[in-house]
FIROVEX-232050 format. One line per field, with one value per residue (C-alpha): x negated, y negated, z negated; residue in three letters. Coordinates in steps of 0.5 Angstrom, whole numbers, padded with zeros to 4 digits. Layout:
N
xx <- (X; ...)
yy <- (Y; ...)
zz <- (Z; ...)
aa <- (ala; ...)
This chain:
488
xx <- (-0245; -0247; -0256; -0255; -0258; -0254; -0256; -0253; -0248; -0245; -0245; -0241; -0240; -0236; -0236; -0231; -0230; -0223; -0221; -0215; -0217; -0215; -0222; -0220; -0217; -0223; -0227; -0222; -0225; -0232; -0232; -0228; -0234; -0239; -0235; -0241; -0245; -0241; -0235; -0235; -0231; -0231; -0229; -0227; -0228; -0225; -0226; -0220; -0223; -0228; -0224; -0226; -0221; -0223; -0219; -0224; -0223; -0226; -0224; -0225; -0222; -0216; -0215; -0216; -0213; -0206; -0201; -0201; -0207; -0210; -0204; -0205; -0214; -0210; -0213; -0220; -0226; -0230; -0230; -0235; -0234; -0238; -0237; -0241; -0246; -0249; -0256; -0256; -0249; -0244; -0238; -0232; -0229; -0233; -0239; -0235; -0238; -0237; -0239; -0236; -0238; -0236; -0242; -0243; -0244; -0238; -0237; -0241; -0240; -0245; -0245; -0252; -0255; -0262; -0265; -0269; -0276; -0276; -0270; -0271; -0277; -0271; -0265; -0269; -0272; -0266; -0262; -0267; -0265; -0258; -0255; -0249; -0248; -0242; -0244; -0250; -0252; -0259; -0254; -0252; -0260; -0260; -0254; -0257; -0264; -0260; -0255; -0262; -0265; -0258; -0259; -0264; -0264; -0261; -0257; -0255; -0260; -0266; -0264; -0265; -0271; -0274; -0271; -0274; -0280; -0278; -0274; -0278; -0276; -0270; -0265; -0260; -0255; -0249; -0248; -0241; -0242; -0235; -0238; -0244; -0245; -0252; -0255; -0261; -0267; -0272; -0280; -0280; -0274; -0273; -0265; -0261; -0258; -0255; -0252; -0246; -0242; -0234; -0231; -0228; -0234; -0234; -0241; -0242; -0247; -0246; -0251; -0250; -0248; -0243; -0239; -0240; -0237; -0231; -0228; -0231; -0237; -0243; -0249; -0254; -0260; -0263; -0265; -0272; -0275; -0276; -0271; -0265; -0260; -0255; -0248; -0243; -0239; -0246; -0248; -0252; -0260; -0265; -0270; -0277; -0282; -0282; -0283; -0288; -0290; -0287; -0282; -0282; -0275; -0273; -0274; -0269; -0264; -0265; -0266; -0259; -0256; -0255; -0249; -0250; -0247; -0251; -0258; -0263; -0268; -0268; -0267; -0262; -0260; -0257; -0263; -0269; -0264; -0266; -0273; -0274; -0270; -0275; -0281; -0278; -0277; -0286; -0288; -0284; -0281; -0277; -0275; -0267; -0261; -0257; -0258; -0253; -0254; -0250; -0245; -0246; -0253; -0256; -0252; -0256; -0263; -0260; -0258; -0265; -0268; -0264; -0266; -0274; -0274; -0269; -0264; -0257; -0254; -0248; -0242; -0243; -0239; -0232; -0232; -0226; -0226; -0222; -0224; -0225; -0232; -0235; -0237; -0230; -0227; -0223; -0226; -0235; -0232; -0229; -0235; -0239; -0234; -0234; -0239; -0234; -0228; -0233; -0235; -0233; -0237; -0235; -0235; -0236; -0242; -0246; -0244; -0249; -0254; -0260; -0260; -0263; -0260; -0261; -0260; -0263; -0266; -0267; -0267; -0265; -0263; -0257; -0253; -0258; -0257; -0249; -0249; -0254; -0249; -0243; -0247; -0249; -0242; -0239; -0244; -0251; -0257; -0262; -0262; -0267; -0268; -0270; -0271; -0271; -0275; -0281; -0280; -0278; -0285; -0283; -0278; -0275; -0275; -0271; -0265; -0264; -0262; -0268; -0272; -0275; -0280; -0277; -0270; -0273; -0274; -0280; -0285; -0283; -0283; -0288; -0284; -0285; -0281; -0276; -0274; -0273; -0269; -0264; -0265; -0267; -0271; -0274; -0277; -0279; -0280; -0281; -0288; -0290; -0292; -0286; -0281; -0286; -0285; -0277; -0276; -0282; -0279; -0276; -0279; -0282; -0286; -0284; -0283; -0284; -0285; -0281; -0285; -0292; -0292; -0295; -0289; -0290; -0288; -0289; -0286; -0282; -0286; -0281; -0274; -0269; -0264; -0261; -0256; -0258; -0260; -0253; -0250; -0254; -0253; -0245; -0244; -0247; -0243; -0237; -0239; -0240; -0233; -0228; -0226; -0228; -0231; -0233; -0240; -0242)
yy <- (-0290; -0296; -0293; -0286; -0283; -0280; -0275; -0275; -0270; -0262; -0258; -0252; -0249; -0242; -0236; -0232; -0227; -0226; -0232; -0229; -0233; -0240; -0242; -0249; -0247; -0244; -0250; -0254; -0249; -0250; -0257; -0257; -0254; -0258; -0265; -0266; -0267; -0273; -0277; -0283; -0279; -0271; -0268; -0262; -0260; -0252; -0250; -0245; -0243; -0248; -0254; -0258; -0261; -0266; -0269; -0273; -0280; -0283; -0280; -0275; -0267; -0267; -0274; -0274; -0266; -0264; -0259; -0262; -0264; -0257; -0254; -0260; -0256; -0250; -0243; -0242; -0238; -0244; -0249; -0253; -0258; -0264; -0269; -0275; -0280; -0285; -0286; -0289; -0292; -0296; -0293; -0292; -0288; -0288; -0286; -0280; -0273; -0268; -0271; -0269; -0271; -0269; -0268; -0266; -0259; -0259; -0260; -0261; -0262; -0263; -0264; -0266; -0268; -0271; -0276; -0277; -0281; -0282; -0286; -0292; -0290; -0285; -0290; -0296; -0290; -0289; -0295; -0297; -0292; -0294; -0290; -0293; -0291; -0292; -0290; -0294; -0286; -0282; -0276; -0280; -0279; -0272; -0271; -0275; -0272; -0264; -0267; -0270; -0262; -0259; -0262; -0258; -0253; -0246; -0245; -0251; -0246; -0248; -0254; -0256; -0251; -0257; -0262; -0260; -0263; -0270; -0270; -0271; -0272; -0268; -0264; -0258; -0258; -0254; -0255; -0252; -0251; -0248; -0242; -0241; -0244; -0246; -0247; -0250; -0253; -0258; -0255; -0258; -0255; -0261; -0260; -0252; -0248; -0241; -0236; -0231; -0226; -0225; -0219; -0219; -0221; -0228; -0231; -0237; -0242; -0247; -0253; -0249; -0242; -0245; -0246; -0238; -0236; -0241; -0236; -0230; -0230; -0225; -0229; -0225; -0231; -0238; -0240; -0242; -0248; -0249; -0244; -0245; -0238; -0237; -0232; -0232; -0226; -0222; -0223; -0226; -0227; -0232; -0237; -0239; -0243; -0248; -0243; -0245; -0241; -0244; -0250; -0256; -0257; -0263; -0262; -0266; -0262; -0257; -0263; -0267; -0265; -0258; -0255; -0250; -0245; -0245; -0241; -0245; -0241; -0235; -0239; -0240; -0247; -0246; -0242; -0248; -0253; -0249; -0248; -0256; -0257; -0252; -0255; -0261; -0260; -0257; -0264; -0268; -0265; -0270; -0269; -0269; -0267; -0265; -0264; -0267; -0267; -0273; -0268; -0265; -0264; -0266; -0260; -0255; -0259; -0261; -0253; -0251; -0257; -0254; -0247; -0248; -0254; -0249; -0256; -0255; -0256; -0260; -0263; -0270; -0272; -0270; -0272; -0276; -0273; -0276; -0282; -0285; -0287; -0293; -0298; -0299; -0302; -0309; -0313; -0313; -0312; -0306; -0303; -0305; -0300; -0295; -0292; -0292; -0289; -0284; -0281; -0281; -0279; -0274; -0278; -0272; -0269; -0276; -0280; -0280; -0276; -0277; -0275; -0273; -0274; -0271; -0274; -0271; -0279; -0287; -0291; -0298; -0296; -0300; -0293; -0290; -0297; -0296; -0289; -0291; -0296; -0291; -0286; -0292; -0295; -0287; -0288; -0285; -0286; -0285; -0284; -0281; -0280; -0275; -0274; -0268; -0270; -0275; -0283; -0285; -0289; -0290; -0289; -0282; -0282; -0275; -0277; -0280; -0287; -0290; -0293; -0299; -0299; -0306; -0303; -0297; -0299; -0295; -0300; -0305; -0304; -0299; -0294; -0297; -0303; -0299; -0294; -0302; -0304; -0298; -0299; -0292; -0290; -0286; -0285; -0278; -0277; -0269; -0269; -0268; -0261; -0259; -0261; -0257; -0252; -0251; -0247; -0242; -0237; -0241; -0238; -0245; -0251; -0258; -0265; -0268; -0276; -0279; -0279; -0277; -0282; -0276; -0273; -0267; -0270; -0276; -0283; -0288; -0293; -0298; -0296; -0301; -0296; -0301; -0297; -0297; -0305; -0306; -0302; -0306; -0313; -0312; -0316; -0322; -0322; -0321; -0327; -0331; -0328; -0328; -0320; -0313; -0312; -0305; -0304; -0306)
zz <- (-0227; -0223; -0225; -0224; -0218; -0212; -0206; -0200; -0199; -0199; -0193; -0191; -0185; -0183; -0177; -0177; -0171; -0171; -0172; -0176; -0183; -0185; -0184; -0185; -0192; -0194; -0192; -0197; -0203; -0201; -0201; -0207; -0210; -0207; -0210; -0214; -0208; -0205; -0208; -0202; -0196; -0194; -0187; -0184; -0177; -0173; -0167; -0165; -0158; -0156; -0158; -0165; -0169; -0174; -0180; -0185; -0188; -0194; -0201; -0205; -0203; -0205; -0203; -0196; -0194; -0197; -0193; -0187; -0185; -0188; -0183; -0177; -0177; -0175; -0175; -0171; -0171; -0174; -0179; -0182; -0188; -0191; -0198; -0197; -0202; -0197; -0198; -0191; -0187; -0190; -0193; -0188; -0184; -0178; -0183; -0185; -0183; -0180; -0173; -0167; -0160; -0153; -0148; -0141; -0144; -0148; -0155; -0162; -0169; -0174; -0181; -0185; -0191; -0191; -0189; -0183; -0185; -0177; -0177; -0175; -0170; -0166; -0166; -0163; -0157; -0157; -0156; -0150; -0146; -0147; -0154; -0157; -0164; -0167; -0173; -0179; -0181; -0179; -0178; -0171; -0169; -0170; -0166; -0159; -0160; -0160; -0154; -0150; -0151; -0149; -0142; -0140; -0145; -0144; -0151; -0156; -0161; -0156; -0156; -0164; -0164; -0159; -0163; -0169; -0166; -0166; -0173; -0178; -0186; -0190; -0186; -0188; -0182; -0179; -0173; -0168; -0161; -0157; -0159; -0164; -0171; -0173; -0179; -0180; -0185; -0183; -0184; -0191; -0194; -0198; -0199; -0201; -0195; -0198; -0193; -0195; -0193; -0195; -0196; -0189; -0186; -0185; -0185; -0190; -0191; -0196; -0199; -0206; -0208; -0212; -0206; -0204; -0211; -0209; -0204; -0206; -0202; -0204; -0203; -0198; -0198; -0198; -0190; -0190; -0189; -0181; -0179; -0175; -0176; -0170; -0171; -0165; -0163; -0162; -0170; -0174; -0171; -0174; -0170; -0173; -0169; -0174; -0181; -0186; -0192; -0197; -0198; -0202; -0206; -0209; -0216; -0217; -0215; -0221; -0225; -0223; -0216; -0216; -0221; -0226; -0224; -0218; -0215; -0211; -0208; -0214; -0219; -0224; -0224; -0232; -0233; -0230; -0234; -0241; -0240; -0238; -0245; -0249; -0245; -0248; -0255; -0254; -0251; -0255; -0262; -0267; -0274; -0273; -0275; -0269; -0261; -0256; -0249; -0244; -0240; -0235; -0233; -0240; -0243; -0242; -0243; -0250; -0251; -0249; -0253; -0260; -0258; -0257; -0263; -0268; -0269; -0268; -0262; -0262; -0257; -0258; -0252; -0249; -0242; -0238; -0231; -0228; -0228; -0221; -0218; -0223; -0217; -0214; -0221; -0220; -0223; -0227; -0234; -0232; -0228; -0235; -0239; -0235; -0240; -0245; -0239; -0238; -0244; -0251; -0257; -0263; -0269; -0273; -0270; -0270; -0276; -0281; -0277; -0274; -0267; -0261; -0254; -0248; -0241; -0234; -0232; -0234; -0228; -0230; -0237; -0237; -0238; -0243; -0247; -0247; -0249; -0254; -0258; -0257; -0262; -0266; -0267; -0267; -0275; -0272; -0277; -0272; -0264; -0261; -0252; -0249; -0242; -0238; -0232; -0232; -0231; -0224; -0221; -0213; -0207; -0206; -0198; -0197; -0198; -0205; -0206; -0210; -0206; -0210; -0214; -0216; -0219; -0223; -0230; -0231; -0226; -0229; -0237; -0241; -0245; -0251; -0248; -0245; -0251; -0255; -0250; -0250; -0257; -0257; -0265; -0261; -0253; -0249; -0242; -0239; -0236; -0229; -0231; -0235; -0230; -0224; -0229; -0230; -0225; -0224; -0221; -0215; -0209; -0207; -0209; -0210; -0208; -0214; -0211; -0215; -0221; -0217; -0210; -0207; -0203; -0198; -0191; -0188; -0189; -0187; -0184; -0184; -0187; -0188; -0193; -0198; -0201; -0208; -0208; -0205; -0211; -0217; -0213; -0213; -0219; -0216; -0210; -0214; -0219; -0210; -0208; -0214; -0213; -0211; -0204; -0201; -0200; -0193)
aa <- (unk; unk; unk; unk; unk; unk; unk; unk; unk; unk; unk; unk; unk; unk; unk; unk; unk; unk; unk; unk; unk; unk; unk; unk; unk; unk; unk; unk; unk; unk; unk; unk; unk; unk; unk; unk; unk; unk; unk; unk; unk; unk; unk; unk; unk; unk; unk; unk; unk; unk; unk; unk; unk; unk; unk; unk; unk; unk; unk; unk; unk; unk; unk; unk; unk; unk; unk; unk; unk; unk; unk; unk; unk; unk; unk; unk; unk; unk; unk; unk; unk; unk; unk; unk; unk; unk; unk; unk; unk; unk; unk; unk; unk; unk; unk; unk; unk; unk; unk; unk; unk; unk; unk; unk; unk; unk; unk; unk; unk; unk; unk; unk; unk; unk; unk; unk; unk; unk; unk; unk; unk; unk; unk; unk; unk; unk; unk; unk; unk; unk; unk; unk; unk; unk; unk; unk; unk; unk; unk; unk; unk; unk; unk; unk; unk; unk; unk; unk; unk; unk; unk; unk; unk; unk; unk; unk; unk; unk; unk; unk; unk; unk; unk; unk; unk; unk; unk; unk; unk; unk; unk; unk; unk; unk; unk; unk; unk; unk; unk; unk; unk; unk; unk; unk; unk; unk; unk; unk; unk; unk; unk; unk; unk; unk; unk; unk; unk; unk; unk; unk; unk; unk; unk; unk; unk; unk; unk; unk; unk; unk; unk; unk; unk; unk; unk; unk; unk; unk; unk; unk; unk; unk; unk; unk; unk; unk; unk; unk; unk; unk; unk; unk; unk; unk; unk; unk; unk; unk; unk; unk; unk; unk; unk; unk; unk; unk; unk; unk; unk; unk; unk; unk; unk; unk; unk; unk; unk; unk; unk; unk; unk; unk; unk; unk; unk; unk; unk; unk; unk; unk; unk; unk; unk; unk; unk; unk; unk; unk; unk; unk; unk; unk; unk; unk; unk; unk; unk; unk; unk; unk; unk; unk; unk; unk; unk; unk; unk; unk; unk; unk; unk; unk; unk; unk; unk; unk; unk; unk; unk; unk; unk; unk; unk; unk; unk; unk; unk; unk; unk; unk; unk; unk; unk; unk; unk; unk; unk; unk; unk; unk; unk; unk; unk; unk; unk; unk; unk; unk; unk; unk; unk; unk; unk; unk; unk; unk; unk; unk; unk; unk; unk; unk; unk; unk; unk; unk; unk; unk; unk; unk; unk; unk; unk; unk; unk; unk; unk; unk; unk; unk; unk; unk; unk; unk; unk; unk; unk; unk; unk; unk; unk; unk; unk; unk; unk; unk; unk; unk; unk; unk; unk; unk; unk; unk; unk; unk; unk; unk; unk; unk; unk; unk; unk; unk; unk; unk; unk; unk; unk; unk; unk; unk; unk; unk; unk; unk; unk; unk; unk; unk; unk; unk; unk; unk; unk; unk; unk; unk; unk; unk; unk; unk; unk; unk; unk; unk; unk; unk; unk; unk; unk; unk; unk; unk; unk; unk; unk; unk; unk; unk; unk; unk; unk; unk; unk; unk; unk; unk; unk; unk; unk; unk; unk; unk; unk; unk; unk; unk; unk; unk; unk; unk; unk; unk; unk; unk; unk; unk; unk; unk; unk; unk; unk; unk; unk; unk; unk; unk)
């Protein structure tokens, strides 16, 4: 949906000593967990003796990897993996990760999710000193300072260790050198990184635990923000030179980014989606006849509002998911049905009925306003908006694509303003407190910048990321040029 908010991508990565395993299968199910993650290109790179093999291309999963591409990664002892929503760097093949690159020390591979708040600063140092990047993405930067470490470093783990230094903002990594595979996070702790272990003895990491449960994989811990874990045939050991006490995760992802079914620093996400739903219904209670929530991250915020309220939960929407992403339409009047595509309401849970709808975020409100008339037209007397996380107010810089103040509906437009123009009966956002609160049993703290403009880390000095301009510009270009183009 054209205002939803995206984050960058799912990160996999897999060591396996004997290297009898189809690593390369394993990392399929992982990213096929992490799907919801990134829905514009995914990738898989192997490493079978030090030599990396690399298939990505843009798609989803199970577009770009059948039988033979799995069967052409062949075996090895390594693999990492990735799914991508670009925030930074146009959509295409050469923008797909993983990342795989020779240099005089060998090769490497590199998968990341995050943005560099430095970016801007690194690629022009950079290209003065004669870089040629051949991608538009921050992942690129990442992998010249590691190799720039490497030339006088004595391991690829002392060269991200001195990396580190000079990368700034949000980044959860896997890296794969011909003989190691690294996972690193930055200090801050911005994006999830989870560590796992099969019952063969395959060391995982993934972005979610969710991708732990794919392959059957017992969750052993979330890496710690600043630390960069190595295994190899030696085992398993952990460098933290640049460990902090405690990290700040991007609240977001147990709003929005995160699936259900997975654990975020101890935390239940199903769990912190229900409380958020409880302190909802405390903060803004509305007499009403039935709760639904807007599938998928509204659902449980909806259950948690019905049970702290005591007004009963209903499905008020069925999902068609197998509709492919809603920008890439043919034509503009089938993007402005997506909604329609998208979702269907249940005529007999909302004819008649005053209700109350849940969803996780308003950004420009042009979705909230289609799924408002769909439960009007389906018979509802009254329809009440409830938002599970505070109004969005400023740029998110750690790899989310807002990053206007001029495109977020709530700097432009009082709640009084907002909820008529949704044609809403009724509008109530969850506080800042609230949503602070919705996972107190999270072993971290939050970055709640969004909703705050009071971020954890530096920012950009100067940033030209335009991703989500370029999203909501589209039908402009397509009234200029008669047709769809892909972004660019």
């Amino acid at each position: 949906m054209q205002d939803q908010i995206h984050e960058e991508c799912g990160i996999f990565g897999i060591y396996d000593k004997n290297g009898k395993d189809d690593v390369a299968g394993d990392a399929y199910y992982a990213l096929y967990a992490l799907q919801h993650r990134g829905q514009e290109s995914c990738g898989i790179a192997v490493n079978d003796s030090g030599v990396i093999t690399c298939h990505k291309d843009v798609g989803l999963v199970r577009e770009v990897f059948d039988r033979e591409a799995l069967r052409k990664l062949g075996s090895g002892q390594m693999a990492i993996g990735h799914t991508r929503y670009s925030t930074f760097g146009t959509v295409n093949h050469t923008n797909a990760q993983p990342l795989v690159v020779r240099h005089i020390k060998g090769q490497m591979a590199i998968a990341h999710n995050g943005n560099l708040t430095n970016a801007a600063e690194l690629r022009r140092k950079l290209e003065l000193g004669g870089a040629i990047f051949h991608t538009t993405n921050d992942s690129e930067i990442i992998c010249f300072e590691i190799i720039h470490e490497r030339l006088t470093q004595p391991s690829i783990e002392k060269a991200v260790e001195q990396a580190m230094y000079n990368l700034e903002g949000a980044y959860s990594l896997v890296i794969m050198s011909p003989e190691k595979l690294l996972a690193v996070r930055d200090r801050t702790g911005f994006r999830p990184l989870v560590m796992g272990r099969m019952k063969d003895g395959q060391i995982v990491f993934a972005s979610e635990t969710c991708a732990l449960d794919a392959l059957g994989a017992a969750y052993i811990r979330d890496i710690d923000p600043g630390e960069i874990v190595v295994v190899d045939s030696e085992g398993v050991r952990s460098m933290r030179t640049h460990c902090q006490e405690k990290g700040h995760m991007c609240v977001f992802e147990y709003v929005y980014f995160a699936r259900s079914d997975s654990t975020i620093e101890g935390m239940s996400v199903h769990e912190a989606r229900l409380k958020a739903g409880r302190i909802l219904a405390k903060e803004k209670p509305v007499d009403a006849d039935v709760v639904i929530g807007v599938p998928d991250s509204g659902l449980d915020a909806a259950l948690g509002y019905s049970q702290e309220s005591g007004i009963p939960y209903g499905m008020g929407f069925v999902k068609n998911r197998y509709i492919a992403r809603t920008f890439i339409q043919p034509t503009q009047g089938q993007r402005e049905n997506s909604v329609r595509m998208k979702l269907n309401v249940i005529p007999s849970v909302v004819k008649g009925k005053r209700v109350i709808m849940v969803d996780d975020s308003i950004v420009r409100g042009t979705t909230s306003a289609r799924i408002v008339n769909l439960l009007r037209e389906a018979g509802a007397r009254e329809v009440h908006v409830r938002v599970s996380a505070p109004p969005f107010i400023s740029p998110c810089y750690y790899g989310t694509d807002i990053d206007s103040k001029e495109n977020l509906i709530a700097c432009q437009m009082s709640q009084d303003e907002i909820c008529k123009a949704i044609g809403a009966d009724s509008l109530g956002y969850l506080s800042v407190d609230g949503v602070k609160h919705m996972a107190d049993g999270a072993r971290c703290d939050f970055c709640t910048g969004c909703f705050t403009e009071k971020y954890p880390a530096a920012t950009p000095k100067e940033s030209n990321k335009d991703k989500f301009e370029m999203k909501i510009s589209q039908k402009e270009r397509n009234k200029r040029y008669g047709h769809h183009e892909e972004l660019q």
